[in-house]
N, C-alpha and C positions, 0 to 999 in steps of 0.2 A: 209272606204268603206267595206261592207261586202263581205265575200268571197262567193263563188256558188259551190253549189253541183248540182250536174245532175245524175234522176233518170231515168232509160231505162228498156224498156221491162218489162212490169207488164203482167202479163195474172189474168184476171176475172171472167171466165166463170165456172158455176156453173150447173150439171143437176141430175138429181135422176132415178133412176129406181127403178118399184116393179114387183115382182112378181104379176099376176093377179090370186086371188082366194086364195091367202095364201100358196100358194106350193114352196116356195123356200125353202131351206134345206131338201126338202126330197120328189124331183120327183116320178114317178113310176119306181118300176125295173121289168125288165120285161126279160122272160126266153122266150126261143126257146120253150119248152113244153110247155109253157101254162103262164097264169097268175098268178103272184107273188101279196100281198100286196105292199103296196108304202109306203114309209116315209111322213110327213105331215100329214097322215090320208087323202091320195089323193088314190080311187081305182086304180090300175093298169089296165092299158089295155093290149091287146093281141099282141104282138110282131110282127111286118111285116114278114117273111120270102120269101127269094127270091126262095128257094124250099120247105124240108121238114122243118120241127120244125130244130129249132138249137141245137143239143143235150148241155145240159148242160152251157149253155151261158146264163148269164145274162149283162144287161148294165142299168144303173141309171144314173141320168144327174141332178148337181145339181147345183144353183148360191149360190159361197161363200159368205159369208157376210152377209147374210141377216138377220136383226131383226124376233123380233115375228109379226112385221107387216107386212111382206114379202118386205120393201122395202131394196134397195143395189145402190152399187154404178151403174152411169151412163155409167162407161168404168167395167160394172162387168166381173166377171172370174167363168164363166161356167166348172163344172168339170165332165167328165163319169168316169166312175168307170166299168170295165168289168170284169167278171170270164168267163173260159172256152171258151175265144178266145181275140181278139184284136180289137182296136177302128181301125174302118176304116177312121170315120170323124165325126165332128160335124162342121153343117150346121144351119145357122140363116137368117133367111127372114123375112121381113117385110110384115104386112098387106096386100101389091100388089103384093106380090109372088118374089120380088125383094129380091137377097142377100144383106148379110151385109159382108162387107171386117172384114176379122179379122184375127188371127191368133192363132192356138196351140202349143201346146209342148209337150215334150215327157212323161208329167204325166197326158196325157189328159186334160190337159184345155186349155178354148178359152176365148180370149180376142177380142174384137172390133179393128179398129185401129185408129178409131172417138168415141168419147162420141154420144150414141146414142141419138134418137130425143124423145123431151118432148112428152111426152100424146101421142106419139105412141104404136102400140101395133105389137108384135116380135113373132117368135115360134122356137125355136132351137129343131134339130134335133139329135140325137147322134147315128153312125150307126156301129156295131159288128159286125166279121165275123169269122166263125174259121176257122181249117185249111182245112175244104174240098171246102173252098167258099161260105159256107149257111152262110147269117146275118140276121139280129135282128137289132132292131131299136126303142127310146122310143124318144117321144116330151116332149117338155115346154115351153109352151107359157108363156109368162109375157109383161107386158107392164109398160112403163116409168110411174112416177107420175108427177101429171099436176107441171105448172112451181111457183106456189104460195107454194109450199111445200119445195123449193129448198132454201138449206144454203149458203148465198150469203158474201162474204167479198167484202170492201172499203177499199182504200186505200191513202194515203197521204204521201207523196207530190202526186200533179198530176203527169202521164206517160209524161216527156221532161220538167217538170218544174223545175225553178232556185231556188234554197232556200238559205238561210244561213247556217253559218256554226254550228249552235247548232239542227238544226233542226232533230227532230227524226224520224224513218220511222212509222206509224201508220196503222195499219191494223183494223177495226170493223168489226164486224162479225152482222149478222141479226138478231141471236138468242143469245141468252147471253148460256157461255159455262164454265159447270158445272167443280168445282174444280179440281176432279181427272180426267178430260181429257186437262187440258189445258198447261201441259207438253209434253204430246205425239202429241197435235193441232202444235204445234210453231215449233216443228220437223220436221213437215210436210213442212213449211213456209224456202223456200231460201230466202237470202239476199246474194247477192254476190257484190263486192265492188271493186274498183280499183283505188289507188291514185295515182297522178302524174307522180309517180315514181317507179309504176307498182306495188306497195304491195299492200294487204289486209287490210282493216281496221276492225280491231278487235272490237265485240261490244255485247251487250246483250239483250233476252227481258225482258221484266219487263208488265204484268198486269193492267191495269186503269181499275177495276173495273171489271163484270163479261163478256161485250161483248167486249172489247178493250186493246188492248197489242201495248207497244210499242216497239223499237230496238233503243237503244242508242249506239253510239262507245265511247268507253273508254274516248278517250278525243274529243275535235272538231274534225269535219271533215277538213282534209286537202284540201286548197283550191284548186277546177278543179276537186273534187273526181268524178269518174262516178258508180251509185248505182242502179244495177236491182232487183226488189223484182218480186218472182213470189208465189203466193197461191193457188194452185194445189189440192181444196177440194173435188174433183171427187172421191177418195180413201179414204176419213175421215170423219167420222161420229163423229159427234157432238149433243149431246143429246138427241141421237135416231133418228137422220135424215141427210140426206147427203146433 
């Protein structure tokens, strides 16, 4: 009688964002005096001020990650960058004037705290203020890329299915993935495991070719193993697309 392995909690879901226009990595920076040049080859605009010019303050606002095709991940990490005072906030809205939940930290960047939505379109805000109270403020707008652009993994066994005990975990990818990333991809990729008798089962991947990798354990699986894989490629680009 073959023995059963039981696989739990997979997560699947896959989204992209880009930048719209080509301005990730190098928004406008924009001074309290006046207009600065912008990184990207994006003109700069004229900084809000809430009274006079901001003396000496600048702030720039950029999404990490981004290719030369301005696209980045779906949970990206927005960064300000201020001189001559401090990040007050950075603020993101959606197309209906609605926020997006997210959160910063203390090197100025903002994170989502959902993967945002396919083929919408976003404007972050990022606003400086020095010490007499005067801020300065620059946008960037970007929007997600449609859902036919997105790097989707499968996976095998099914989420609750009974397998045998030789049975490998299998993961394929949509797009076949290029030699020198497919070390830092599988890294990305938990396998957590728990036999009978509460330990770990030890195992490896190993490659089928360019879009498919497997996870073998050393020896059989101990029967009753319980085996959750999750593929988390919101953060991992793979051959230039996320």
């Amino acid at each position: 009688m073959a023995a059963e392995v039981r696989r739990t909690g997979t997560s699947r879901r896959v989204f992209l964002l880009a930048v719209a226009g080509g301005v990730v990595g190098g928004a406008g920076v924009l001074a309290g005096c006046g207009p600065s040049a912008s990184g990207g080859g994006s003109a700069a605009a004229p900084a809000q001020t809430s009274r006079a010019a901001v003396p000496a303050a600048q702030v720039s606002l950029v999404a990490e990650g981004a290719g030369a095709d301005g696209v980045t991940s779906p949970v990206p990490v927005l960064r300000a960058t201020v001189s001559g005072g401090e990040l007050a906030e950075v603020v993101v809205t959606g197309a209906d004037g609605s926020a997006v939940a997210g959160s910063g930290a203390g090197d100025g960047s903002w994170s989502p705290r959902e993967p945002l939505e396919l083929g919408a379109s976003y404007t972050a805000v990022a606003t400086a203020s020095n010490g007499e109270g005067r801020s300065a403020s620059v946008s960037l707008p970007f929007t997600v890329t449609g859902e036919d652009a997105a790097v989707r993994a499968k996976m095998m066994p099914l989420d609750g299915e009974v397998v045998g005990v030789g049975m490998p975990v299998v993961v394929i990818f949509t797009r076949e993935v290029p030699a020198a990333e497919r070390a830092g991809l599988v890294q990305a990729i938990s396998v957590s495991t728990r036999a009978p008798d509460g330990s770990a089962v030890q195992g490896a991947w190993r490659w089928i070719g360019a879009d498919r990798v497997h996870w073998r354990p050393r020896e059989y699986w101990p029967a009753g193993t319980q085996v959750s894989v999750q593929v988390p490629l919101t953060r991992v680009r793979v051959d230039g697309a996320w």
